[in-house]
C-alpha positions in Angstrom: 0.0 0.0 0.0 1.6 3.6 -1.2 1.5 5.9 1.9 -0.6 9.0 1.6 1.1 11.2 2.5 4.6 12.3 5.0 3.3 12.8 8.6 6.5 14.9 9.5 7.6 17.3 7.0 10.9 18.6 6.1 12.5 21.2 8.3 12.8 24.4 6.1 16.5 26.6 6.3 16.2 28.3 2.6 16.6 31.4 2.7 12.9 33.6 2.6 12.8 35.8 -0.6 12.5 39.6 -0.6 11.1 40.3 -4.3 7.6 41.1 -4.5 7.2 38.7 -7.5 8.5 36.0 -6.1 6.4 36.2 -2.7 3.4 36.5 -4.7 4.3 33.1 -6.5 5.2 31.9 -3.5 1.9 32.8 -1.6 0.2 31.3 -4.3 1.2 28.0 -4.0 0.5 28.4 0.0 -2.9 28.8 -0.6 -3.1 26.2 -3.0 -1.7 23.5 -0.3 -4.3 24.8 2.2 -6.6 23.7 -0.2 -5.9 20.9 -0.9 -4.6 20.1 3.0 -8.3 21.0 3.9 -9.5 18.1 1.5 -7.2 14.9 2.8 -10.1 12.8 0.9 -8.4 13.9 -2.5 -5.5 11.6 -1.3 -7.7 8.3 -0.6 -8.9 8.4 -4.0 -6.5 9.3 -5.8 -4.0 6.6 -3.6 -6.6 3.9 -4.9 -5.1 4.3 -8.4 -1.8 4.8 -7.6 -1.3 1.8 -4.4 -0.6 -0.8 -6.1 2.2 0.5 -8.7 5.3 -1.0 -7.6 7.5 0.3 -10.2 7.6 4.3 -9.2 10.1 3.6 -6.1 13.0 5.4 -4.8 14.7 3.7 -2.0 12.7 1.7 0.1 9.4 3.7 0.0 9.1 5.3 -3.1 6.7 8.6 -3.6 3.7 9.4 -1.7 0.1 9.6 -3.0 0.7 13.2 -2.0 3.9 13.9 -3.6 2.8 12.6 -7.2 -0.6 13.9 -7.0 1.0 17.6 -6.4 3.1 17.2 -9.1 1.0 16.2 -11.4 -0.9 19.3 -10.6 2.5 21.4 -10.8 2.9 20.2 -14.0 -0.9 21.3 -15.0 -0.8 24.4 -13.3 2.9 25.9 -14.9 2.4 24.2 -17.9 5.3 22.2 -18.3 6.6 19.2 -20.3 7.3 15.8 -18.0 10.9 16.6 -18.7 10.9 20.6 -17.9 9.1 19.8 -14.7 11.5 17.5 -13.5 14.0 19.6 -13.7 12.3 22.6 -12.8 11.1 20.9 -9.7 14.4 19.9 -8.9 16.2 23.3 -8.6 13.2 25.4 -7.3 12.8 25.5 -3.6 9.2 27.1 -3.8 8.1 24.2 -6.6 9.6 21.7 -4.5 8.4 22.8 -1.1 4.7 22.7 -2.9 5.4 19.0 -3.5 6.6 18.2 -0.7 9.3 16.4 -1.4 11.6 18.1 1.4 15.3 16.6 0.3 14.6 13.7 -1.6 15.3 13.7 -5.4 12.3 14.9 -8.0 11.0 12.2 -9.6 12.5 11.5 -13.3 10.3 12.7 -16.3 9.0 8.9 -17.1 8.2 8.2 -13.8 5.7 11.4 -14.0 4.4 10.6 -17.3 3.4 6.8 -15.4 2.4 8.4 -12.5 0.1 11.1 -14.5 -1.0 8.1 -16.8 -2.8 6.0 -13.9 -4.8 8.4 -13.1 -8.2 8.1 -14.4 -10.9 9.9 -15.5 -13.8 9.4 -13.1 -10.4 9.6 -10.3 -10.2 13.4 -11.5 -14.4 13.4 -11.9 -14.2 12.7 -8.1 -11.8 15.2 -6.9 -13.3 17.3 -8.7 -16.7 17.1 -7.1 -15.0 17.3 -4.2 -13.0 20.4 -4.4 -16.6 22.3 -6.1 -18.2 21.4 -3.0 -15.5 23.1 -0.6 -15.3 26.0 -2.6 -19.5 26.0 -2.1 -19.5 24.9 1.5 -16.7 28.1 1.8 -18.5 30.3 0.0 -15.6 31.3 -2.6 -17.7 30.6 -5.3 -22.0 31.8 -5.6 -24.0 30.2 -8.3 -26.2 33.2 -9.4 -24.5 33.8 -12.4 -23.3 30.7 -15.1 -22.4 30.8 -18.3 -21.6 27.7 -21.1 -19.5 27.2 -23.6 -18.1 24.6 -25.9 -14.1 24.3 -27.1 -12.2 22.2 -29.4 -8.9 20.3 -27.9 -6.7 18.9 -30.6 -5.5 15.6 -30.9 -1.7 14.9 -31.5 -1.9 13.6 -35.2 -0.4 15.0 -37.9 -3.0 16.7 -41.0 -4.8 13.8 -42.5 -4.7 12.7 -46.4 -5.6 9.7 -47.8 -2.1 9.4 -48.9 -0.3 10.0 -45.7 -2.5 7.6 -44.0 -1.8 5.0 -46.2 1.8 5.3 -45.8 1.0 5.2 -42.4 -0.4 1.6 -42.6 2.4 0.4 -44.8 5.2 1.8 -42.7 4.1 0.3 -39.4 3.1 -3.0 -40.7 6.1 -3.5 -42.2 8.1 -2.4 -39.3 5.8 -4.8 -36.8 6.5 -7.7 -39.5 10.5 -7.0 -39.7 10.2 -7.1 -36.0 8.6 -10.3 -35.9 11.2 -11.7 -37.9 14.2 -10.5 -35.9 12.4 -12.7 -33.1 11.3 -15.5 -35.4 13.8 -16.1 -38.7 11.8 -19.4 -39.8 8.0 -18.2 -39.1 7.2 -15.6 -42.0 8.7 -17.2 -44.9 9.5 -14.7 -47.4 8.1 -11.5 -47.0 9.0 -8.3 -48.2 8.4 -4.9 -47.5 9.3 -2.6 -50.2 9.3 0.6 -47.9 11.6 2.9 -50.3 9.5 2.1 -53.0 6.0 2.8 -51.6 7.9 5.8 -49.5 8.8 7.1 -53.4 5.1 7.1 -54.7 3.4 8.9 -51.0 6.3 11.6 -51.7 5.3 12.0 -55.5 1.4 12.5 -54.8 2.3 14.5 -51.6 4.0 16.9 -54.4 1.3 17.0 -57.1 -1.9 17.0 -55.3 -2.2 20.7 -55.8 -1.7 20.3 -59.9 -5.1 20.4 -61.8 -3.5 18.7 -64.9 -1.8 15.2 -63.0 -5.7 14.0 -61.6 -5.7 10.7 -63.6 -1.4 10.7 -62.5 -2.4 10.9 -59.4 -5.1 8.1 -59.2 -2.9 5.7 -61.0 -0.4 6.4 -58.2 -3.0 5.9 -55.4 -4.1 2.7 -56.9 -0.2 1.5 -56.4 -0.3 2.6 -52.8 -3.5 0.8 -51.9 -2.5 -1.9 -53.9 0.7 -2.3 -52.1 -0.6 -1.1 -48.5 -3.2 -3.9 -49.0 -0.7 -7.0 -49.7 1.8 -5.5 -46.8 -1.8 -5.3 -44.1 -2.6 -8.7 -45.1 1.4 -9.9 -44.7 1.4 -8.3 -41.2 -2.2 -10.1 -40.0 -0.8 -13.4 -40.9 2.1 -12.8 -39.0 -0.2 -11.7 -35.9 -1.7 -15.1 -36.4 1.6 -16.7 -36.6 2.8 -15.1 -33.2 -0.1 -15.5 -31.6 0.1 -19.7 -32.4 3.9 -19.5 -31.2 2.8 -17.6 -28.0 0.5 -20.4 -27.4 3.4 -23.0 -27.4 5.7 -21.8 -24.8 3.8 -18.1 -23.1 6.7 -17.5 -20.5 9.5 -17.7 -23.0 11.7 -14.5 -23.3 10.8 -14.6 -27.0 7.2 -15.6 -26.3 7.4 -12.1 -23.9 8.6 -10.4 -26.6 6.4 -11.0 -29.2 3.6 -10.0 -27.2 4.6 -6.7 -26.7 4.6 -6.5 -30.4 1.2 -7.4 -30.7 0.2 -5.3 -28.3 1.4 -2.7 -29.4 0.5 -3.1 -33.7 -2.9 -5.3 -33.4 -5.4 -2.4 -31.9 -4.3 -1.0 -35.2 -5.3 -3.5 -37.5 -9.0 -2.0 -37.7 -8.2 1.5 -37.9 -5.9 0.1 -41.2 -8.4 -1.3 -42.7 -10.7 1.5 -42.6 -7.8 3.8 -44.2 -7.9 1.7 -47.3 -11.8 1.5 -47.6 -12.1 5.2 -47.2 -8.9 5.6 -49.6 -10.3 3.4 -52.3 -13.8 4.6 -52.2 -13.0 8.1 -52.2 -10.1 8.3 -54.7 -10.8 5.6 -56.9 -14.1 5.3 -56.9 -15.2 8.8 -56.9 -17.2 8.3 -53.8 -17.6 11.3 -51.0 -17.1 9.0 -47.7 -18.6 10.5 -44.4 -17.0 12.1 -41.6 -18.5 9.7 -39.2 -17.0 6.4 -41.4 -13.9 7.8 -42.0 -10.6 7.3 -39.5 -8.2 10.2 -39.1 -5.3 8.8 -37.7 -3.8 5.4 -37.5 -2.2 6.3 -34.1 -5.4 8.2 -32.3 -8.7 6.6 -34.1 -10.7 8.2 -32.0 -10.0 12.0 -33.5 -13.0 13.4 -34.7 -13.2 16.1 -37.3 -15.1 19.4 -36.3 -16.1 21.6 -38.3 -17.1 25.2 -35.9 -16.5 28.2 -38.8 -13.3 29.3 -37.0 -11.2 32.0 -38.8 -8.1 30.6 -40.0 -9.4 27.2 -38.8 -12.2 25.5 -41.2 -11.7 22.3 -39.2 -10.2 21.0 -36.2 -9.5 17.2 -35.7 -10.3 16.4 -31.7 -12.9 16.5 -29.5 -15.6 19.1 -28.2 -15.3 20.1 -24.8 -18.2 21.8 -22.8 -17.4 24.1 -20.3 -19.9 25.3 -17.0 -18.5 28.5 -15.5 -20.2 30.8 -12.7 -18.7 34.4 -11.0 -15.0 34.4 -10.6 -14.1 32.2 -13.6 -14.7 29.2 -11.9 -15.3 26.3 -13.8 -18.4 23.5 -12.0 -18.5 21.8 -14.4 -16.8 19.7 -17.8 -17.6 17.6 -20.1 -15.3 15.5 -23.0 -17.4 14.3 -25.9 -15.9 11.4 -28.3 -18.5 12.5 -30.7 -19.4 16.2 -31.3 -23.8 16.6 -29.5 -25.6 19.1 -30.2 -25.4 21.7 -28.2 -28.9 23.0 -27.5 -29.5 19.6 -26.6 -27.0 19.8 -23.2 -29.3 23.0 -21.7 -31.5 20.9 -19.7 -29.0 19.1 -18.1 -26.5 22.0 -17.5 -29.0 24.0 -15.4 -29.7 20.3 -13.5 -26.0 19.9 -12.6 -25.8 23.8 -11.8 -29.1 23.4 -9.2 -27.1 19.6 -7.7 -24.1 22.0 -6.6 -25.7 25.0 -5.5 -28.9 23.5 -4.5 -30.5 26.3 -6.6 -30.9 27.9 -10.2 -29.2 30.6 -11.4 -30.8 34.5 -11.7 -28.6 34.3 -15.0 -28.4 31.6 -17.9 -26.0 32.8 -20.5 -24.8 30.9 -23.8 -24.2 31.8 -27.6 -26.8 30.9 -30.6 -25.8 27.2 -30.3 -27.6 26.1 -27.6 -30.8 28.1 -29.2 -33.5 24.4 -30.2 -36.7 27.5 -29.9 -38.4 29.7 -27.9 -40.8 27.7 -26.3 -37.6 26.2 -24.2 -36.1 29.8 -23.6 -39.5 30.3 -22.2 -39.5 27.4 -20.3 -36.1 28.3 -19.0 -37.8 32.0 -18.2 -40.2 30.9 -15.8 -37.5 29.9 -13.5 -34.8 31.8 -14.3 -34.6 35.5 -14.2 -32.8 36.5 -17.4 -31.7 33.6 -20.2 -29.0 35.2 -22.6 -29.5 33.1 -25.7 -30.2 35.1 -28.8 -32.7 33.3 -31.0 -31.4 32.3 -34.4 -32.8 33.6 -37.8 -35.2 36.7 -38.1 -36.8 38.2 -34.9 -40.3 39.7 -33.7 -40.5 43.3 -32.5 -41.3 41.4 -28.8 -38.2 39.4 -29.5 -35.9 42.5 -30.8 -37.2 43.8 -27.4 -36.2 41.2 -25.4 -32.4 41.0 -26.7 -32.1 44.5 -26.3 -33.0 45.1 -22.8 -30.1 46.3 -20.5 -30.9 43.0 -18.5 -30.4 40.8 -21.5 -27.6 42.9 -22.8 -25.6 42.9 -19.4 -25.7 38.7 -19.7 -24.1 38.8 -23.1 -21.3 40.2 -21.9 -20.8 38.3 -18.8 -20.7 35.3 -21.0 -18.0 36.6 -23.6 -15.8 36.6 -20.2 -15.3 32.6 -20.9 -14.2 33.1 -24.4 -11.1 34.8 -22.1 -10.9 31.5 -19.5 -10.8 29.5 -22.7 -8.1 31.4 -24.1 -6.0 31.2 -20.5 -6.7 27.2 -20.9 -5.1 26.7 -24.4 -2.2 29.4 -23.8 -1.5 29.0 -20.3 -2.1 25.8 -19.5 -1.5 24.2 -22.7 -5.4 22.7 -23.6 -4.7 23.4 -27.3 -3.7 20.5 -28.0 -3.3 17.3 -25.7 -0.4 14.7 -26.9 -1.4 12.1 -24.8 -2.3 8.7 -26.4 -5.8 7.5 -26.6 -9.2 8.9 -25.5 -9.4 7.9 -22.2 -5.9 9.5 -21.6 -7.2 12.8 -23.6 -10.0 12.8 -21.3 -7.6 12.5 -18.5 -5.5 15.8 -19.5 -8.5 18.0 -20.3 -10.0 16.9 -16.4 -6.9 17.7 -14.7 -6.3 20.9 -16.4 -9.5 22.1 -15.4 -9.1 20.6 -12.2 -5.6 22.8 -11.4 -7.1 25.8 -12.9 -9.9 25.8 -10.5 -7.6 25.3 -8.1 -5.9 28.6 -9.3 -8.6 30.3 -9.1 -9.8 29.7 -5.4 -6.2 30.5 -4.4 -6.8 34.2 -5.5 -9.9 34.8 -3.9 
């Protein structure tokens, strides 16, 4: 069982600091550990997740639920890479008195990326309820006032063509079958992957895509790299088969071991590769428009979904949607990560449900943009219970409607909800929500609840 946390703590002899600046920082980060020393809960549920990890020791002990759950936070909250924090941590005596680590060494940058990577979800979910209803029971946050919005957090996957995603398939199946072979001389036979080849004909329609005159080039070209991505997939599924069968013989052998890392890491990618060709054959070579919701955009992250929001300089987007519940103070209640993009006049009923759970009441003030507009017969619904509801109606409006978004009351809520456009812009810039480059959704989902989760806590530090 991994201790919770260090009953005695490190005697402190650094020296105090005179400059403004750095006191501020410092305070800060006080307030932020009397946070979360006022919630020792956050530490049995996070320590459920992390207690039975044996491999994240130093010494005899190895690191507290407390110390890795602050630095995870750290690392949210300054916006640092697992390798900057590490070594940040290391030389700065405020960063390192916030984690508590007193005079042992910071842990290394993989250890923190396996630490951060335990954590779950619903882990964060919970923590997360629980700081919310501190900061009620405190009163540091009121819920008269919320306002919603919706984001877009990118995945880590590079633009998506057909032809780059085909290469895609070819490279790694050919790399998981010359790795099979290194294990295994005898098993495959001969196989052979033609990678400079293939690598030849991505790199020539890569380079005249844009030219109206090589169309039927082109397709001729694609047809090779399907052809050929197709006979290299169906090379690499027999050799899973064939690994799989020799795993079967002898499953504690070293190469037995070995091959299983293989598969694990190359078979979850077997489906996502054969979509790639589907898509690539039907929409090149047959002329077909394939949509969105069949088609894969990444071979790495098949879970990226591509949204389309009318962004300047940003026609589309290739993530997920993230909903965002913010009252007074630019304090977040409430988030929610979508694998596929909702509709967002579809979420009000639920929003104003989860605001009333927290605050055990409605707001006075609803606001949102024209998305989560469905009609006026739910913004009247909303009416009756709450005092003003800043959603402009979409399309062409009645003199009693034109009166209604023009009253100071109306007005005044429209511009207490552009204030999240500026908490969303703080998220992507400060603390890096652009673009999340962990692997898999449940690990994006992960990233976007602890960012929201330290800059919450960033917020009740300053009031």
């Amino acid at each position: 069982m991994r201790k919770l946390f260090e009953p005695q703590l490190t005697l402190d002899f650094f020296v105090k600091p005179k400059s403004k600046t750095i006191k501020a920082h410092e305070a800060k980060y006080e307030r932020i550990s009397e946070i979360l020393d006022a919630n020792p809960s956050l530490l049995k549920i996070v320590g459920e997740k992390l207690s039975y990890n044996n491999k994240l020791k130093i010494g005899r002990e190895g690191y507290t639920v407390e110390q890795s759950l602050r630095a995870i936070i750290l690392l949210r909250l300054e916006g640092l890479s697992y390798r900057d924090a590490s070594t940040r941590v290391h030389f700065d005596y405020c960063l390192r008195k916030f984690c508590r680590l007193g005079y042992r060494p910071m842990m290394s940058f993989s250890e923190l990326n396996k630490l951060d990577n335990k954590i779950c979800p619903d882990t964060w979910e919970k923590i997360t309820q629980i700081i919310n209803k501190y900061a009620v029971s405190e009163e540091l946050i009121e819920g008269d006032k919320l306002r919603v919005d919706t984001t877009a957090v990118e995945a880590n996957i590079h633009y998506p063509t057909d032809s780059h995603l085909l290469w895609d398939v070819y490279r790694c199946s050919s790399k998981f079958i010359k790795a099979v072979r290194k294990l295994t001389p005898d098993l495959l036979g001969d196989v052979r992957a033609h990678q400079k080849t293939y690598k030849k004909i991505y790199f020539q329609i890569s380079r005249n895509a844009g030219n109206k005159g090589t169309k039927a080039t082109i397709k001729g070209l694609y047809g090779r790299l399907i052809s050929g991505t197709e006979k290299i997939l169906s090379s690499a599924s027999n050799a899973v088969e064939i690994a799989k069968e020799q795993i079967s013989h002898d499953p504690l052998s070293d190469e037995s071991l070995k091959l299983q890392i293989l598969l694990s890491r190359y078979e979850p990618k077997l489906e996502p590769a054969q979509k790639v060709i589907q898509q690539a054959t039907r929409r090149v070579i047959q002329g077909e428009q394939v949509p969105n919701d069949e088609k894969v955009f990444s071979l790495f992250e098949p879970h990226t979904e591509l949204l389309k929001r009318g962004k300047a300089g940003k026609s589309v987007e290739f993530g997920h949607m993230v909903l965002l519940n913010q009252v007074e103070g630019s304090y977040i209640t409430g988030c929610r990560i979508f694998l596929k993009k909702p509709n967002e006049n579809q979420l009000v009923d639920e929003i104003v449900k989860d605001h009333k759970k927290l605050f055990d009441k409605l707001p006075a003030v609803f606001a949102a943009d024209k998305g989560f507009y469905s009609n006026m017969e739910n913004i009247e619904s909303l009416e009756e219970d709450i005092n003003v509801v800043a959603i402009a109606k979409k399309g062409s409006l009645t003199s009693e409607q034109k009166t209604r978004e023009s009253s100071p009351e109306f007005k005044k809520a429209s511009y207490f909800r552009a204030g999240i456009e500026g908490t969303i812009s703080v998220l992507k810039r400060a603390f890096k929500m652009n673009r999340c480059l962990n692997k898999g959704f449940e690990r994006f989902h992960s990233f976007v609840s602890s960012v929201i989760f330290a800059h919450n806590l960033r917020i009740l530090s300053a009031l």
